[in-house]
MARMIVEX-531666 format. One record per residue: residue number from 1; residue in one letter; chain; x, y, z of N, C-alpha, C in turn. Coordinates in Angstrom, 1 decimal, padded with zeros to 4 digits. Layout:
# MARMIVEX-531666
+-------+-------+------+--------+--------+--------+--------+--------+--------+--------+--------+--------+
! torpa ! titor ! dofi !     nX !     nY !     nZ !    caX !    caY !    caZ !     cX !     cY !     cZ !
+-------+-------+------+--------+--------+--------+--------+--------+--------+--------+--------+--------+
!   NUM !     A !    A !      X !      Y !      Z !      X !      Y !      Z !      X !      Y !      Z !
...
+-------+-------+------+--------+--------+--------+--------+--------+--------+--------+--------+--------+
END
This chain:
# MARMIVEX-531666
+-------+-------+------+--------+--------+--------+--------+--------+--------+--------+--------+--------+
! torpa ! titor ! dofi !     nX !     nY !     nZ !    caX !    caY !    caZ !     cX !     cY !     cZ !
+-------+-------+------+--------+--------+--------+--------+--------+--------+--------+--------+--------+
!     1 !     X !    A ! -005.4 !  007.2 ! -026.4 ! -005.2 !  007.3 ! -024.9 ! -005.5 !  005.9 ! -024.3 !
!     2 !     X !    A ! -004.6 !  005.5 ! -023.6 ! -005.0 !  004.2 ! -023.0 ! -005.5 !  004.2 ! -021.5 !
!     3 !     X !    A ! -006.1 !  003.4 ! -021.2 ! -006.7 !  003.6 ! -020.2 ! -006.4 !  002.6 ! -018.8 !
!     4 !     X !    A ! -005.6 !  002.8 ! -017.8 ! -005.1 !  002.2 ! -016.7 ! -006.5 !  001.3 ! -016.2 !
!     5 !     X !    A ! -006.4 !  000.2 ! -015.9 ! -007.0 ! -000.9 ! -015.6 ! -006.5 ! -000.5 ! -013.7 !
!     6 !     X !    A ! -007.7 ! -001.4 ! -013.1 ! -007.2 ! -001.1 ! -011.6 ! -006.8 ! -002.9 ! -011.5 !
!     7 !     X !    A ! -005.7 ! -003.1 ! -010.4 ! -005.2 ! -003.9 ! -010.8 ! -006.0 ! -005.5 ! -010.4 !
!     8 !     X !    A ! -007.3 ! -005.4 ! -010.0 ! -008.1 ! -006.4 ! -009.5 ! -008.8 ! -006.5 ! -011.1 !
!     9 !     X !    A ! -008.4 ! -005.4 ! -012.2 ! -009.5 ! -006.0 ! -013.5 ! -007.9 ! -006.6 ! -015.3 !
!    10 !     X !    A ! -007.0 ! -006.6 ! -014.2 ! -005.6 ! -007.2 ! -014.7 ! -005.3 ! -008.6 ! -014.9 !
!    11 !     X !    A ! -006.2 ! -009.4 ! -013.8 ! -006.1 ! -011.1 ! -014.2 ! -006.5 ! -011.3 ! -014.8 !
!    12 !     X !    A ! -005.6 ! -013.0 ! -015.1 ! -005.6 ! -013.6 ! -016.3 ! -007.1 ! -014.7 ! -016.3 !
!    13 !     X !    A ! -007.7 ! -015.1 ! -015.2 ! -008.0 ! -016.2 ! -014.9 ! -009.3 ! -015.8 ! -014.0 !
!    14 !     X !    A ! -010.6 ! -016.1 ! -014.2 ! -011.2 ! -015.3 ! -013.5 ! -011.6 ! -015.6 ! -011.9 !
!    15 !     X !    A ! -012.1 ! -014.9 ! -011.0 ! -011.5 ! -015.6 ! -009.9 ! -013.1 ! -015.4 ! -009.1 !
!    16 !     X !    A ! -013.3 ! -016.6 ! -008.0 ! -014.5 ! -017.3 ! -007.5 ! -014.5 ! -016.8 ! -006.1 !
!    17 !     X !    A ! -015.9 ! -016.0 ! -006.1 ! -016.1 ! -015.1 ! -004.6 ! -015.9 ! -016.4 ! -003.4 !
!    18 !     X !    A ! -015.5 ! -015.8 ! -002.3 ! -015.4 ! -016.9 ! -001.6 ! -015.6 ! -016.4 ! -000.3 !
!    19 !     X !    A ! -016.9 ! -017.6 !  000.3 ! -017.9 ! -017.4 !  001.4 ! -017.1 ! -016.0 !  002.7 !
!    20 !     X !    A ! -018.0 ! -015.8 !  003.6 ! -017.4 ! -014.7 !  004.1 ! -016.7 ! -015.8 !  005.4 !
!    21 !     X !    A ! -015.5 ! -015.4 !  005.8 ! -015.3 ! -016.2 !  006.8 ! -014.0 ! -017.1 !  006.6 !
!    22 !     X !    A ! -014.1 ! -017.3 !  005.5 ! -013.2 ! -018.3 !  004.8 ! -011.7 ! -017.9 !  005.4 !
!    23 !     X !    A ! -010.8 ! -018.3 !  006.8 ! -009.6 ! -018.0 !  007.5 ! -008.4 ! -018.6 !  006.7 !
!    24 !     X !    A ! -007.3 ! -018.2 !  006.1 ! -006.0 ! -018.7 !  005.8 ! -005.2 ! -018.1 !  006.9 !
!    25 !     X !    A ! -003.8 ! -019.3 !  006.9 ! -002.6 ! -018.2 !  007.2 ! -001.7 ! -017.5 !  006.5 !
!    26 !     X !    A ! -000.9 ! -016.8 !  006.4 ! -000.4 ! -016.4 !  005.2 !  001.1 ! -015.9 !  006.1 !
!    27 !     X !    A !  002.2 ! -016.5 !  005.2 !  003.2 ! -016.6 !  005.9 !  004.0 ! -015.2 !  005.1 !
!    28 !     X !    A !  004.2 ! -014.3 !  006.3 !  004.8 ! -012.5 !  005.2 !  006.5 ! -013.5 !  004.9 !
!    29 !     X !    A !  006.6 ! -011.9 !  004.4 !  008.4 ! -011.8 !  003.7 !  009.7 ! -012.3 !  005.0 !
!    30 !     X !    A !  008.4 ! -011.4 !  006.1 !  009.5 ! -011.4 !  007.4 !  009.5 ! -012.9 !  008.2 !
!    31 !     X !    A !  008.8 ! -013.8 !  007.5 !  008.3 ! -014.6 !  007.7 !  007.5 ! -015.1 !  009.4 !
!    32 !     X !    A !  006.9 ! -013.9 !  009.3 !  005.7 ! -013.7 !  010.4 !  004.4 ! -014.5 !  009.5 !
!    33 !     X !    A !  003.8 ! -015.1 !  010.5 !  002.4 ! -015.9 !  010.0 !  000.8 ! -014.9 !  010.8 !
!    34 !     X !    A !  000.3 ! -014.5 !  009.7 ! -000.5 ! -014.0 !  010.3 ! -002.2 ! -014.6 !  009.6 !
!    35 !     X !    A ! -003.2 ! -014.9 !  010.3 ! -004.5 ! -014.7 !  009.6 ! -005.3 ! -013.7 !  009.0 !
!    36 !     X !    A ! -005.5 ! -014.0 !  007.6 ! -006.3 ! -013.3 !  006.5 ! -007.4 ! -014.1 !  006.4 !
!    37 !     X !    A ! -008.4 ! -013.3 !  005.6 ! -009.6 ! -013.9 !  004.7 ! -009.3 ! -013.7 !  003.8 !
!    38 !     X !    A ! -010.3 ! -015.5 !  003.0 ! -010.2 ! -015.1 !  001.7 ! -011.1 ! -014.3 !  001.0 !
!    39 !     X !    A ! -010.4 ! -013.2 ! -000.3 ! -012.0 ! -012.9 ! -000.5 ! -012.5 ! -013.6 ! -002.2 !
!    40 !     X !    A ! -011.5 ! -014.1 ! -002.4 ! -011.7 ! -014.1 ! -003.8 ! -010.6 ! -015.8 ! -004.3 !
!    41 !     X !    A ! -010.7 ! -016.4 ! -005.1 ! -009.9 ! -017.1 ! -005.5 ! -009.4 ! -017.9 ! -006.8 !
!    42 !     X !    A ! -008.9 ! -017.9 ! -007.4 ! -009.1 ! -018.4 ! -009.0 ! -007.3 ! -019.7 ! -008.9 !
!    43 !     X !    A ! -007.6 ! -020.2 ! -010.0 ! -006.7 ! -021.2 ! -010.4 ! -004.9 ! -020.7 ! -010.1 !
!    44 !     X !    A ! -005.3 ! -019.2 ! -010.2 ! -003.9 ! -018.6 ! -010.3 ! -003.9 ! -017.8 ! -009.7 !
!    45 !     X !    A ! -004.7 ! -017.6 ! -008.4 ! -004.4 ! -016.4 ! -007.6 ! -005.4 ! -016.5 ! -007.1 !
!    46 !     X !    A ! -005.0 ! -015.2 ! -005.8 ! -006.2 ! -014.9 ! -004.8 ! -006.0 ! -013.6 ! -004.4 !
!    47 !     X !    A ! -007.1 ! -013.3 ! -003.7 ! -007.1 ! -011.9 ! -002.9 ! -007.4 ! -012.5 ! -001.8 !
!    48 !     X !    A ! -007.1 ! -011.5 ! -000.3 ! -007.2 ! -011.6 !  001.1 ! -007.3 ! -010.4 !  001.4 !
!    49 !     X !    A ! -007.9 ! -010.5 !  002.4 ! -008.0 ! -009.2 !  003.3 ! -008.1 ! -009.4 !  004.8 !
!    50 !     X !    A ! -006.9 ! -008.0 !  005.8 ! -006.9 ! -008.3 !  006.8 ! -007.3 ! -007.1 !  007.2 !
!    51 !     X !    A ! -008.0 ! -007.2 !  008.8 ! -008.7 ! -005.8 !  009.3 ! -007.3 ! -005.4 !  009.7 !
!    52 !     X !    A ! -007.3 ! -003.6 !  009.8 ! -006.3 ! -003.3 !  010.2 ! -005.2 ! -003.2 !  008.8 !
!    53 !     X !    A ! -003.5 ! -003.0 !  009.8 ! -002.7 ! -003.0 !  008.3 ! -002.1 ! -004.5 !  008.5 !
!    54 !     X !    A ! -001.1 ! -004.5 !  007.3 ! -000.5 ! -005.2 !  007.6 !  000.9 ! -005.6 !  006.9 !
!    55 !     X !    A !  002.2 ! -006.0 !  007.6 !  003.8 ! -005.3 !  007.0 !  003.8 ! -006.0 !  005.7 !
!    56 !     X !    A !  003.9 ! -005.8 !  004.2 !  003.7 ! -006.6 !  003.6 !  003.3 ! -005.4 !  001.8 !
!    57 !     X !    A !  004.0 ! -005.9 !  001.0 !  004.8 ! -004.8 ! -000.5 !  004.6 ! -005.6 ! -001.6 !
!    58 !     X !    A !  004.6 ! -004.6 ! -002.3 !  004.5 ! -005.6 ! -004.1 !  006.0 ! -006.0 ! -003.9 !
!    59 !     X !    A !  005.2 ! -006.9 ! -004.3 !  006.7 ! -008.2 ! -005.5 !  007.1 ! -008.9 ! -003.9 !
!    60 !     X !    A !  006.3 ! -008.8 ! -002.9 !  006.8 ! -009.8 ! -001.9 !  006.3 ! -011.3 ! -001.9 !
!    61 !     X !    A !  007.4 ! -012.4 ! -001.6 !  007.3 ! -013.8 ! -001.7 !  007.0 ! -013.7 ! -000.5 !
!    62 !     X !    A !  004.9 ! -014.5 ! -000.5 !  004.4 ! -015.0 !  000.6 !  004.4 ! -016.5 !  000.7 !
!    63 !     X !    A !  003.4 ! -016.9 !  001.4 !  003.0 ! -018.7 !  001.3 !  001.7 ! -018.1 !  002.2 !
!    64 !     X !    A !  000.8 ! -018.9 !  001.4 ! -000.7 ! -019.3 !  001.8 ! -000.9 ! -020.5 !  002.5 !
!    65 !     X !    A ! -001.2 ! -020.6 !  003.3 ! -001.5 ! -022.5 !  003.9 ! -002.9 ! -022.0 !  004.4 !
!    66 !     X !    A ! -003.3 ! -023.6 !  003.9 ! -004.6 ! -023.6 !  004.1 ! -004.9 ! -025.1 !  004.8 !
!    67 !     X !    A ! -005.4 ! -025.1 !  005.6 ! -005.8 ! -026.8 !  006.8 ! -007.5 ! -026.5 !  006.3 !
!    68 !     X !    A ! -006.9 ! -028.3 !  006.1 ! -008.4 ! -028.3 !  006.0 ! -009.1 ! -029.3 !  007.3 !
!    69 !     X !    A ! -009.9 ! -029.3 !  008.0 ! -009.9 ! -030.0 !  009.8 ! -010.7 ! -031.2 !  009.0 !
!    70 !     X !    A ! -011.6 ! -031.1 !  008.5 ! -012.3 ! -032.7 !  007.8 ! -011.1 ! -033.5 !  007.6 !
!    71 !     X !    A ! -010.0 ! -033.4 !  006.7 ! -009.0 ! -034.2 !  006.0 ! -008.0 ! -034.1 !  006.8 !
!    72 !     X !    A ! -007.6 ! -033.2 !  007.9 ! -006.4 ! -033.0 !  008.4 ! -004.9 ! -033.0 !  007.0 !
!    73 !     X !    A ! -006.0 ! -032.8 !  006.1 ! -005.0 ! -031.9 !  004.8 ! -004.6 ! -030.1 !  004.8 !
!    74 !     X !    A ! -003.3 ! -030.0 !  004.4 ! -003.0 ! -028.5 !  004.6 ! -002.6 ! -028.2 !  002.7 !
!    75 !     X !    A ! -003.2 ! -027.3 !  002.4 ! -002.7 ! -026.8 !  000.8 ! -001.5 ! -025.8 !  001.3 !
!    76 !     X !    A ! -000.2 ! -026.1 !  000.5 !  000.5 ! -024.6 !  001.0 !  000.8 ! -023.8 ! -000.9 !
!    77 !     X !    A !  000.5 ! -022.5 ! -000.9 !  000.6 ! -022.3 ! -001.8 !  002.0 ! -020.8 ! -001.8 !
!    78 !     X !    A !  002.9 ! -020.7 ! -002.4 !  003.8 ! -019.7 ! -002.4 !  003.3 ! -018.9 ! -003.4 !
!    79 !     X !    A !  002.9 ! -017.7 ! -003.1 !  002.8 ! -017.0 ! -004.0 !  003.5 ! -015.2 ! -004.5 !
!    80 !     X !    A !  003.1 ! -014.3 ! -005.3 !  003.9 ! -013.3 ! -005.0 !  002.9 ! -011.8 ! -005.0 !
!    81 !     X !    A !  003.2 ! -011.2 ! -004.1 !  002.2 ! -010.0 ! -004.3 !  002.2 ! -009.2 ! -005.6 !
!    82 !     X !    A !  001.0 ! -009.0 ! -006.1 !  001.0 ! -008.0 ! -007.3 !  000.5 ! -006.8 ! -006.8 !
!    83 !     X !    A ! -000.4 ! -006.5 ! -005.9 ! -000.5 ! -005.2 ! -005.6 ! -001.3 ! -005.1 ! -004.0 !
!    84 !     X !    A ! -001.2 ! -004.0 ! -003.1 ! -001.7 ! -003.9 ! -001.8 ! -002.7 ! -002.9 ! -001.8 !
!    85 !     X !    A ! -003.7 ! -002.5 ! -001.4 ! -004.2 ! -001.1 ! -001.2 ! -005.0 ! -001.4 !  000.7 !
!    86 !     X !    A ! -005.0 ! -000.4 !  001.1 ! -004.7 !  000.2 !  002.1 ! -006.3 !  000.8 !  002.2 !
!    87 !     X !    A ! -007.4 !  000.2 !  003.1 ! -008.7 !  001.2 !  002.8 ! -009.1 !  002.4 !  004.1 !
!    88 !     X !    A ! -008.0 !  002.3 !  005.0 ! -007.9 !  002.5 !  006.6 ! -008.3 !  001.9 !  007.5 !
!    89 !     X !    A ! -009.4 !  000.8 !  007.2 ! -009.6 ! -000.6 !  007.9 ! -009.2 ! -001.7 !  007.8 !
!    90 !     X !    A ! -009.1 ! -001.7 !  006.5 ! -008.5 ! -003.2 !  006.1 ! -007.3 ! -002.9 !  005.0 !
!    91 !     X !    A ! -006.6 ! -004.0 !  004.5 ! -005.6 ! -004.2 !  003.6 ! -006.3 ! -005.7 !  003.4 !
!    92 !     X !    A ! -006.1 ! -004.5 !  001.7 ! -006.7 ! -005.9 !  000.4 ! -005.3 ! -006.5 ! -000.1 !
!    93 !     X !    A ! -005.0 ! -007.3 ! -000.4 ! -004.0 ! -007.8 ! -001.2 ! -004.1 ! -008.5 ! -002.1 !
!    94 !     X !    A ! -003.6 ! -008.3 ! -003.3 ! -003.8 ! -009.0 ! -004.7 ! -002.5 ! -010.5 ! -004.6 !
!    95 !     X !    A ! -002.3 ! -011.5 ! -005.2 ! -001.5 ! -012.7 ! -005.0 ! -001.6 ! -013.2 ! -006.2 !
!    96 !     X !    A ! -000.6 ! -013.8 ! -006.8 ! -000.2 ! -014.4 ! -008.1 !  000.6 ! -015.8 ! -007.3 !
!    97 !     X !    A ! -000.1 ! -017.1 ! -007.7 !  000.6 ! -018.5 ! -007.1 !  001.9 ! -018.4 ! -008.1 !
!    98 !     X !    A !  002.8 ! -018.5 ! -007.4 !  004.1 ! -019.0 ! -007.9 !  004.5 ! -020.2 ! -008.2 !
!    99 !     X !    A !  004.5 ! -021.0 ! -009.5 !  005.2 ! -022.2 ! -010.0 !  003.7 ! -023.3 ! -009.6 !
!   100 !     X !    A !  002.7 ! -022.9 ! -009.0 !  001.8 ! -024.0 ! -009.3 !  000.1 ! -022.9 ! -009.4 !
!   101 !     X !    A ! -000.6 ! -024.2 ! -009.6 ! -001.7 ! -024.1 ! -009.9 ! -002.5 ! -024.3 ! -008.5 !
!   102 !     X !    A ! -003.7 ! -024.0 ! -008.2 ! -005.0 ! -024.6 ! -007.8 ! -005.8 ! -025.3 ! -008.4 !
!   103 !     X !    A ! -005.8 ! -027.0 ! -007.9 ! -006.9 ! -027.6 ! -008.8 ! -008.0 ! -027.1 ! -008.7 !
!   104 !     X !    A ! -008.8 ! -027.3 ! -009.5 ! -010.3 ! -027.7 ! -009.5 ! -011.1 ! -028.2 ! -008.4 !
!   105 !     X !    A ! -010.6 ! -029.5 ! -007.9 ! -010.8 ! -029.7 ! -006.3 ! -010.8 ! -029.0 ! -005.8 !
!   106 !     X !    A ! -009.6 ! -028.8 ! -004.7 ! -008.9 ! -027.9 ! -004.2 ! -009.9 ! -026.4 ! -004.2 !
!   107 !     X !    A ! -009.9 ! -025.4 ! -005.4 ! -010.6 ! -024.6 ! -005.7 ! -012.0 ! -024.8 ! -005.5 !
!   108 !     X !    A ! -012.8 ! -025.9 ! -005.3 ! -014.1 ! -026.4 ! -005.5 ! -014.3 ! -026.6 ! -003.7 !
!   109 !     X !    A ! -013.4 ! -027.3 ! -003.2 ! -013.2 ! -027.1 ! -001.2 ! -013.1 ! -025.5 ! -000.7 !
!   110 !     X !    A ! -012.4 ! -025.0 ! -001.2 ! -012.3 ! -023.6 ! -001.0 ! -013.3 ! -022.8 ! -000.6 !
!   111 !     X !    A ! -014.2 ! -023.1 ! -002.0 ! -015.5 ! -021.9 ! -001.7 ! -016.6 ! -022.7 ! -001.4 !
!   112 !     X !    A ! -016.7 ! -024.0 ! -001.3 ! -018.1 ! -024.6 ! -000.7 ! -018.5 ! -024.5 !  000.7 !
+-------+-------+------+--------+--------+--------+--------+--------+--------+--------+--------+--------+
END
């Protein structure tokens, strides 16, 4: 009997809690830009969460941008949804980066 994994225990890459507060934009499919939090983040993905719902499916091509106001640098990352759940307050979203990485840096700015 095998036993279904929930899909937050499916990554490949393990991923680094990240402070409460932490604001992205995240650009949907319809290419509406709306702000999320981050809650989580690894080399190859992230999760967010927005209060409320929000329009947005597995297997949809987002983009993440992220400003940073110290550097007046912006990370933009394209990624693809792997799964949504729905808690009646918020929407969690699972993210897989598409064709790149998160450095080390980068990932190290993130959560400090």
């Amino acid at each position: 009997m095998s036993q279904d994994l929930h899909p937050e225990e499916q990554r490949r890459s393990p991923r680094l809690l990240v402070p409460v507060g932490v604001s992205v934009s995240l650009r949907l499919a319809s290419k509406q830009s709306v702000f999320v939090n981050l809650r989580n983040v690894s080399e190859k993905g992230a999760c967010v969460v927005r209060q409320g719902s929000l329009d947005i499916n597995e297997d949809d091509n987002v983009v993440i941008l992220v400003l940073e106001y110290d550097s007046a640098a912006k990370i933009t990352l394209p990624c693809k949804v792997c799964w949504v759940r729905n808690t009646g307050f918020n929407t969690y979203v699972g993210l897989s980066f598409v064709n790149s990485t998160l450095s080390q840096d980068a990932l190290t700015r993130l959560i400090a």
